[in-house]
C-alpha positions as CSV (number, residue, x, y, z in Angstrom):
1,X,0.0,0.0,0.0
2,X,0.9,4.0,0.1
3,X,0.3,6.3,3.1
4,X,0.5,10.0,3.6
5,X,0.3,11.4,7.7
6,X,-0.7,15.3,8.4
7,X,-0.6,16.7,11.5
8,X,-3.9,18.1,13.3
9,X,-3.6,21.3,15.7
10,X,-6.0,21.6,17.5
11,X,-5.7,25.7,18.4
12,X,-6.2,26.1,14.6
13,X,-9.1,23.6,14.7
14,X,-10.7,25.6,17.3
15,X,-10.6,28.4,15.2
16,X,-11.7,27.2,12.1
17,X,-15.4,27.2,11.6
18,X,-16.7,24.5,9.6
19,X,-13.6,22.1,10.0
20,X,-10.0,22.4,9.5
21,X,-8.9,21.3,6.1
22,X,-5.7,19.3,5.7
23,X,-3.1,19.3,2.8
24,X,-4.5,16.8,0.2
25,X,-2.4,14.0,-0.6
26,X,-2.2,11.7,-3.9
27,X,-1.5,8.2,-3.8
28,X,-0.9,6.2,-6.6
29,X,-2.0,2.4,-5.8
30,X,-1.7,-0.6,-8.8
31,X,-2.1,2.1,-11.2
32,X,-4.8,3.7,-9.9
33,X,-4.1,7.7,-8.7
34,X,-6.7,9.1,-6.4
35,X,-6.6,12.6,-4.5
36,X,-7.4,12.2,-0.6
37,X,-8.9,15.6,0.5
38,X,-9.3,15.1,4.5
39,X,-10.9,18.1,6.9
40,X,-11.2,17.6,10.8
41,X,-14.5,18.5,12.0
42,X,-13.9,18.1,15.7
43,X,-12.2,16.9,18.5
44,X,-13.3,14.9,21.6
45,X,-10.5,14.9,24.0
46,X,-12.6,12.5,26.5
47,X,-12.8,9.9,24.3
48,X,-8.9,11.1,22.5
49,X,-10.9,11.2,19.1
50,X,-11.5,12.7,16.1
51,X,-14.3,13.9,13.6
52,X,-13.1,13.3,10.2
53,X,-14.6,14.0,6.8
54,X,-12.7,12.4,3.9
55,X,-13.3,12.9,0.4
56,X,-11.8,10.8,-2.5
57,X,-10.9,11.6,-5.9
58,X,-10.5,9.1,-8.8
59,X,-9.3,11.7,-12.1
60,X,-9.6,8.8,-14.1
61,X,-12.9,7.7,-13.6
62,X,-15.0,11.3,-13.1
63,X,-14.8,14.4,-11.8
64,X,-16.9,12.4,-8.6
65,X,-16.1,13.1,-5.1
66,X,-17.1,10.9,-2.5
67,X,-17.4,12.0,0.9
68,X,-17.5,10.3,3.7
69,X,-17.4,11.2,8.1
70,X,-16.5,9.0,10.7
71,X,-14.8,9.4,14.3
72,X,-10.5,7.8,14.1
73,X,-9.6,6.8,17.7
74,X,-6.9,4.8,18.8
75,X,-8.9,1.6,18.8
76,X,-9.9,1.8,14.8
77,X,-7.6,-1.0,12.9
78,X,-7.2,0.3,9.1
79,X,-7.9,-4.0,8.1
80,X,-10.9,-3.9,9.9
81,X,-12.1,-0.2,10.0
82,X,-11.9,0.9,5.9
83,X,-13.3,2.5,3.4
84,X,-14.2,0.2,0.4
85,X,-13.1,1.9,-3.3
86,X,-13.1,0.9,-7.2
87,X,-11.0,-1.3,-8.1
88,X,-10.8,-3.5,-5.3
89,X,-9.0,-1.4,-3.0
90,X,-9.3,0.1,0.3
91,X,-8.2,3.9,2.2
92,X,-8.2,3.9,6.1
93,X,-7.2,7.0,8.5
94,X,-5.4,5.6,11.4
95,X,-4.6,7.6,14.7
96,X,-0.4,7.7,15.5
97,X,-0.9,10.0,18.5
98,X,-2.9,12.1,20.2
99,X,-1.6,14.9,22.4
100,X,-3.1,17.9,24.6
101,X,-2.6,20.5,21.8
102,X,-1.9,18.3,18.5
103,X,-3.1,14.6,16.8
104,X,-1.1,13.1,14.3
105,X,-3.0,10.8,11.4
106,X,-1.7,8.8,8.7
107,X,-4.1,7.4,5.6
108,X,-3.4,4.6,4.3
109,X,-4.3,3.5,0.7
110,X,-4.1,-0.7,0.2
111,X,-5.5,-3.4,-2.0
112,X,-8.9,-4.7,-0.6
113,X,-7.3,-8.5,-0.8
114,X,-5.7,-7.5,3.0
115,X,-8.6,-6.3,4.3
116,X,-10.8,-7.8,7.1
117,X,-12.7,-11.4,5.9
118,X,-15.8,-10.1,7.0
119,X,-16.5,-8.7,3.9
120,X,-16.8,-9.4,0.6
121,X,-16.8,-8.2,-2.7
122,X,-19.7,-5.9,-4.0
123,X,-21.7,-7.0,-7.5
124,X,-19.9,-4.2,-9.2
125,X,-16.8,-5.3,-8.2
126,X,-17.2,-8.9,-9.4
127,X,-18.0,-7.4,-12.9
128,X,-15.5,-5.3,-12.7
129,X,-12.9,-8.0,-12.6
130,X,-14.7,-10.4,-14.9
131,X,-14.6,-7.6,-17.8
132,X,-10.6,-7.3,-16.7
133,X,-10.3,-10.8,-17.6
134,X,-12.2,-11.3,-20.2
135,X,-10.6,-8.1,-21.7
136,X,-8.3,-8.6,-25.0
């Protein structure tokens, strides 16, 4: 897989209506580039986690951005706790540390084969790799 980590402050967070937005990243995975756009929509300090909205871009596909919020705490494994993606692959946010003033995260973009048993694959994915296959 590929991975990218920002670094969250939470001063500037506080300060920031509407969410603090993070430096985008690209990762390029089995040919595939897609533009990770992440904002932090809160902080719970209690709990040492945080509101996240991520929004994927796939400039090969369509100019479609798919957004998605969720809460990253220290207890949120990237194989079990990941958002599915084309092409069989897989993006999780993972929580390195989590401090009084600051939070560090790390995305991490990896093929769907090492994620978590539990699931499987989705009808568009199956004819998705079928037309792969069957492909001259």
């Amino acid at each position: 897989g590929q991975k990218f980590s920002r670094s969250v402050d939470f001063d500037t967070l506080r300060k920031t209506p509407g969410g603090l937005e993070l430096d985008a990243g690209k990762l390029a995975l089995e040919g595939t580039e897609r533009e990770y756009m992440i904002s932090v929509t809160g902080v719970d300090p209690d709990r040492q986690e945080l509101a996240i909205e991520l929004r994927v871009r796939t400039p090969s596909e369509s100019a479609l951005v798919r957004a998605l919020t969720f809460h990253v705490g220290y207890y949120d494994f990237p194989m079990i706790d990941n958002t599915r993606l084309s092409h069989d692959q897989r993006a999780a946010i993972v929580l390195n540390q989590f401090g009084e003033d600051s939070a560090e995260i790390t995305l991490v973009s990896f093929p769907g084969s090492y994620a978590s048993l539990k699931e499987r694959m989705s009808y568009d994915e199956v004819v998705e790799k079928l037309r792969g296959r069957l492909a001259p």
